[in-house]
C-alpha angles and dihedrals in degrees: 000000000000089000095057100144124229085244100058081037092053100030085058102038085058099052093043091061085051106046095033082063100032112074085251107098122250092204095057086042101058086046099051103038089064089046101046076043103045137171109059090008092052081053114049103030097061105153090168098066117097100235095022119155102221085067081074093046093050089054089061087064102038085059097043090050089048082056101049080053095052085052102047086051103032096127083050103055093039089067098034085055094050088052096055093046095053089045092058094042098045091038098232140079104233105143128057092249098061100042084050089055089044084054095051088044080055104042083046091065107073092038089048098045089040090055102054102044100036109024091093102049098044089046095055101034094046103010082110142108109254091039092046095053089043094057089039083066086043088063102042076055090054094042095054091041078048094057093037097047097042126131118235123276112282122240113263102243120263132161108294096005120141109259113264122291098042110096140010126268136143124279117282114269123272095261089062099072104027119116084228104043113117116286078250096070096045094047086054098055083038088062092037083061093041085066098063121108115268084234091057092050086050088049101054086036083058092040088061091054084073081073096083082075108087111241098034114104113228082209085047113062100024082065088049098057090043082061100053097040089060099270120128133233103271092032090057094037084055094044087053093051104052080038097060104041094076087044097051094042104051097041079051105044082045097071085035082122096061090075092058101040127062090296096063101036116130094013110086107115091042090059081060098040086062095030097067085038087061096038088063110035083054098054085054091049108052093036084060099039087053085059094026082060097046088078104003144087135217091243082094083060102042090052089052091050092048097048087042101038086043099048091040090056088042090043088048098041105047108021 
C-alpha cells in the first residue's frame, strides 16, 4: 500500500466528496472503480481486506467531507449548536432550533448504533465487486420507489400555517437552500424541519443505516424516506445533509488512529493529497445538490445507478 500513487489518492478523494453527497453511493463507488481499473488499482485500493490500508486512507477523506459540510453549513450549525446547548441548560426544547438539534441527536442513533456493530461485517462479507454493482442496481430500484411512493410537498410555515406534511405546495425558493442565502432563510427551512415528528426523524436516522451496503447511498435513501414521510425535495436533501455531517465525522474521527499507526505508514502525503480533493469536490457538491433539489427530482440518479450498477456486473462477469 505504501506505493499508493497521488493519482489513484486524488482520483478517488475526489469521487468520494461527490458520490458520499449524490445519491449515488461513495462506498460502492471506491470498490468498483479498482475493479472496472484493474491491475495496480485493483491492488492497492482493497477496501475488502480486513487490515487493509486503504481503509486509513479512506478515513482522510470521510473526515474532510464531514468538514466541507461543516462549512457549507457553519451558520447552521452555530445556531443548531446553541440550541442544543440551551436546551440542555434550561432543561426544555422550546425554539426550532433545539428541537432540530434534538431531531438530528435522534436520527444520529440507528445509524450510529448500525455502524458499530455491524460496518465490519458488512464491509468484508459484501465490500466486493459483484455485490457492490449488484446493490448499486438495488438503489437506483429504491430511488425511483422513493420518487413513486412519495407524499406531496409540505406547506412552507407561516403563522398560522398547518405543520409540514399536511398539505401540497411547491418546493421552497431557491434562497432557501443556498450555502450563501441570509441567515433568515436558513433559519426558516430550519423551522419548517424542526416541525417534523420525532418518529419521522428516527425513521430517516434508521433508513441511512442501509448505507453500510455498497452500493446504497446514505443521501439516497435518507432522502427517500424524507419523501415519503411528507418532506420535499430541498427540505429532505437539507435534512441529509445536517444529518450526515455527525455520522461522517465521527466514523471518520473514530478510526482517526488508523492514519498514525501501521496502517497508515508511508502514506501520509497521499491522504492529503485526497483529503483536500474531497474537501473540495464536496464543497461543490453539496453547494449544487442544495440548488439542483430546489426544482429537481433522484430519477436522474436512479437512471445513473442503473446504467452504472448494470454495465460494472456485465464488465465483471464476462470480461
Amino acid at each position: 500500500m505504501s506505493g499508493l500513487s497521488y493519482l489513484e489518492a486524488i482520483v478517488v478523494g475526489a469521487l468520494q466528496g461527490v458520490s458520499e453527497l449524490f445519491p449515488i453511493s461513495s462506498l460502492g463507488h471506491s470498490v468498483l472503480l479498482p475493479a472496472l481499473i484493474g491491475g495496480r488499482w485493483a491492488r492497492d485500493l482493497n477496501v475488502s481486506a480486513p487490515e487493509s490500508p486503504y481503509l486509513a486512507f479512506i478515513v482522510g477523506l470521510h473526515v474532510a467531507t464531514a468538514l466541507a459540510l461543516l462549512v457549507f453549513f457553519w451558520r447552521d450549525w452555530v445556531r443548531i449548536l446553541t440550541g442544543l446547548f440551551t436546551s440542555l441548560r434550561d432543561r426544555r426544547v422550546r425554539t426550532p432550533d433545539q428541537r432540530l438539534g434534538w431531531l438530528l441527536v435522534l436520527g444520529t442513533i440507528p445509524v450510529g448504533l448500525t455502524g458499530l456493530l455491524l460496518e465490519h461485517l458488512f464491509r468484508t462479507t459484501l465490500g466486493r465487486p459483484l455485490p457492490a454493482a449488484a446493490f448499486l442496481m438495488l438503489n437506483a430500484l429504491v430511488l425511483t420507489a422513493g420518487e413513486r411512493l412519495r407524499r406531496p410537498a409540505p406547506v412552507p410555515a407561516m403563522a398560522g400555517a398547518e405543520p409540514p406534511g399536511t398539505e401540497a405546495d411547491p418546493e421552497p425558493s431557491s434562497a432557501t437552500l443556498s450555502g450563501e442565502a441570509s441567515e433568515e432563510a436558513s433559519a426558516e427551512a430550519d423551522e419548517r424541519l424542526s416541525a417534523m415528528p420525532t418518529r419521522s426523524a428516527f425513521l430517516i436516522g434508521a433508513a441511512q443505516s442501509l448505507a453500510l451496503l455498497p452500493g446504497i447511498s446514505r443521501s439516497g435513501v435518507s432522502m427517500v424516506a424524507g419523501l415519503r414521510l411528507g418532506l420535499s425535495h430541498a427540505e429532505a436533501a437539507r435534512f441529509s445533509f445536517l444529518l450526515a455531517t455527525p455520522v461522517i465525522l465521527a466514523a471518520g474521527v473514530l478510526k482517526v488512529p488508523d492514519l498514525f499507526g501501521p496502517l497508515g505508514a508511508g502514506i501520509g502525503g497521499q491522504v492529503l493529497a485526497g483529503s483536500v480533493a474531497a474537501f473540495l469536490s464536496a464543497l461543490l457538491a453539496v453547494r449544487f445538490l442544495t440548488r439542483y433539489f430546489e426544482a429537481r427530482t433522484l430519477y436522474p440518479f436512479a437512471a445513473y445507478c442503473a446504467i452504472v450498477g448494470a454495465g460494472s456486473f456485465l464488465w465483471l462477469i464476462f470480461r
